[in-house]
Structure formats: structure tokens, C-alpha cells
N, C-alpha and C positions, 0 to 999 in steps of 0.2 A: 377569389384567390388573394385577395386584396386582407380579410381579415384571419384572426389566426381560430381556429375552430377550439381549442382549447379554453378560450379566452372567452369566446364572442359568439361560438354556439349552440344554440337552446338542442336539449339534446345528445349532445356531444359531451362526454366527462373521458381525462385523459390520468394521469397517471401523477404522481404526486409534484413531480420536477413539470408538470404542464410540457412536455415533451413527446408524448406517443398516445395516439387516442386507443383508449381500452374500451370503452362502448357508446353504442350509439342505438338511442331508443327514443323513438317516433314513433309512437302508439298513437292512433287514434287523429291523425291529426289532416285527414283525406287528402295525402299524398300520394299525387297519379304519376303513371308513368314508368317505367319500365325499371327493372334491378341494374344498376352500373357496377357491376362484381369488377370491373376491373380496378376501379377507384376505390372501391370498399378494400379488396386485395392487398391495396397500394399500403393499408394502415395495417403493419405485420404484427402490431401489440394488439388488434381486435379482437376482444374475446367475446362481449355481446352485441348480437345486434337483431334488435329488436324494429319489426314496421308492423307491426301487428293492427287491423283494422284499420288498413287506409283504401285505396284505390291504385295498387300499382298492377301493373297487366303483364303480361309476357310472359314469356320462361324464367327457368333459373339458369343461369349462364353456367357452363362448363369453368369457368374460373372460380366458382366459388368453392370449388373442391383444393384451392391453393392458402384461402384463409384459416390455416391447418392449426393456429391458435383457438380458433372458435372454443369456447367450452359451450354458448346458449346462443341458439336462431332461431327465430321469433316470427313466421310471417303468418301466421293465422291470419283468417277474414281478410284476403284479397283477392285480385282476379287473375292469380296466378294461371297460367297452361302447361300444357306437355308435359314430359318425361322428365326426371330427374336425372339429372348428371352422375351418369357415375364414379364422376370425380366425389362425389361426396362423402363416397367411403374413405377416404384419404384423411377427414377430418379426426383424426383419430383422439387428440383431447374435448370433443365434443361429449358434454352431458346432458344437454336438454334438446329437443327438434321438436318445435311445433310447427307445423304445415297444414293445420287442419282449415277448414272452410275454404278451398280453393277448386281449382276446376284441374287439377293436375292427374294425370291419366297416367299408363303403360304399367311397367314391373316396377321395381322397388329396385335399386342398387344392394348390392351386399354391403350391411351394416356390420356382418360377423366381425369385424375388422376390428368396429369402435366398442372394444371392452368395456367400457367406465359409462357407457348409456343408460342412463338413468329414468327419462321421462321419452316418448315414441308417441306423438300423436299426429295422425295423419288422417283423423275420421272425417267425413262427408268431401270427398274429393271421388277419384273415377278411376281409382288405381285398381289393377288386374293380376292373375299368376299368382303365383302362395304365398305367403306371409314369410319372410327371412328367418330362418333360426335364429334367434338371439339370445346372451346369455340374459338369459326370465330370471335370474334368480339375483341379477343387478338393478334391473329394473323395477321402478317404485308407481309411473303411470304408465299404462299404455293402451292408447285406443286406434283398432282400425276400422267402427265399424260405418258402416254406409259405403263402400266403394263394391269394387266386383273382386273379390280375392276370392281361389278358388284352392279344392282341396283341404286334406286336414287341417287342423290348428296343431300347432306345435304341442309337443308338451309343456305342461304351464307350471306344473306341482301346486295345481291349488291358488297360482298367483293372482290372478284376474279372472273376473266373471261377463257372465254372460253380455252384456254390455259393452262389451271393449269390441265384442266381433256383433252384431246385431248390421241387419240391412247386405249383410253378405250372402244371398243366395248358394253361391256354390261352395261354402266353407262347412265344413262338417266336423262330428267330433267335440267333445266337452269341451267347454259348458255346452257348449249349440245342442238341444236336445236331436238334432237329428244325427243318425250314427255314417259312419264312413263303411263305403263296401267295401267286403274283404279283398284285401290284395292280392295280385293274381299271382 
């Protein structure tokens, strides 16, 4: 507390007055130990934040659905757990979510929310339940495959192939060559 993070930390870039941290990106750098969303929270000017490929463990805290500046969240490659908050729908200026290579399980919160989502990757993790509608025709990537998501694929209009759902047994429906039973 003693230095000022603007100034003095690697990582940290703040905003042109050196005044309000806008992002904070620690790739790679195996940092273990848990998500502190309260203290992340605490920086209301946060728009990225990036820990992508370290060792942090835990869940994701129910407060990180209040850093509702987010545009990009970065945790790829950690040993992330559990469910996702469904505070995270809240994040509504969010563009980018990668959460892929984790151990995070259960449904998926409604994303319907975050209109301007551009990038959705959430592949090789243990997620369950059907894929969120989402507006497809904003989104530029998107991969869910390797978890357990069950039920049709949404309609995509052509936007994504077979590779975005791969490793999903119970998903049916183009591109996945296997077809969905008729509805009752």
C-alpha cells in the first residue's frame, strides 16, 4: 500500500492523469492463489484484466459481476473451479470473455444481457445445460467445445463451425453431424 500501482507497478497501466487503474495484465507470470474481486472491484475505471496462464485456484467471486466497466476478462489457463456467478450478466460493457482451460462446471449464467459480446470462449472446462442464445451475429469468436453442454446448438446463420462445439456429446444439430429428435 505503501507504493502507488500506477507508477510502480509492472502490469498495472492507468489512465493518462496516472489516476484510475484501467488495466491490469499478468499473463504468464504463475501467480497462485485465489481471485480477490473485492480489490479488483475496488478500481471502478477497470476495463481489462487479464491473468491468463498463471496458477490461480478457486472460484470466481460473486463480486466480479460489479466491475460492470469490464470491456476484456482474461483468465484462460488456470485452476479455476465452480460455477460462474451470475452476477456476470451484469457486466454489460464486456467484449471479450476468455475462461477457457479451467476446471469450471455447472450452467452458464444468461449472457442475453451483454449485447456488444464479441469474443465467448469457454472451451475445455466441465460446463453443462445448453448453450445461451446469444446475439451470433455480434460475435466474431466463439468456442464451447470440450465441456458437457447438452441439447441443440442454437441457430448460428453459418457463423461458426464444427470446432467451436466438438467434445460435447449431448449437443446436436449443425454443424455437429448428428441431427436433433423431433420435438415433441
Amino acid at each position: 500500500m505503501s507504493t502507488d500501482p500506477c507508477t510502480d507497478w509492472t502490469g498495472v497501466l492507468c489512465n493518462s492523469n496516472l489516476t484510475a487503474v484501467k488495466k491490469i495484465v499478468l499473463d504468464s507470470m504463475l501467480l497462485p492463489g485465489t481471485l480477490d474481486a473485492v480489490s479488483l472491484c475496488a478500481a471502478k475505471s477497470l476495463r481489462v484484466l487479464s491473468l491468463n496462464n498463471n496458477t490461480i485456484t478457486g472460484e470466481m467471486p460473486q463480486e466480479m459481476g460489479n466491475s460492470t466497466q469490464l470491456t476484456h476478462l482474461y483468465l484462460s489457463g488456470n485452476k479455476l473451479i465452480g460455477s460462474l456467478p451470475n452476477s456476470l450478466s451484469n457486466l454489460n460493457n464486456l467484449k471479450k470473455l476468455d475462461i477457457s482451460n479451467n476446471y469450471f462446471s455447472g450452467a452458464l449464467p444468461d449472457f442475453t444481457r451483454i449485447s456488444g459480446l464479441v469474443s465467448f470462449l469457454v472451451q475445455n472446462n466441465s460446463f453443462t445445460g445448453k448453450i445461451p442464445q446469444f446475439d451470433f451475429e455480434n460475435l466474431q469468436s466463439f468456442n464451447v467445445s470440450f465441456n458437457y453442454f447438452t441439447g441443440p446448438i442454437p441457430v448460428l446463420k453459418g457463423r461458426f463451425s464444427v470446432d467451436s462445439f466438438l467434445g460435447n456429446p449431448g449437443l446436436c444439430g449443425y454443424p455437429l453431424p448428428n441431427k436433433c429428435p423431433p420435438s415433441k
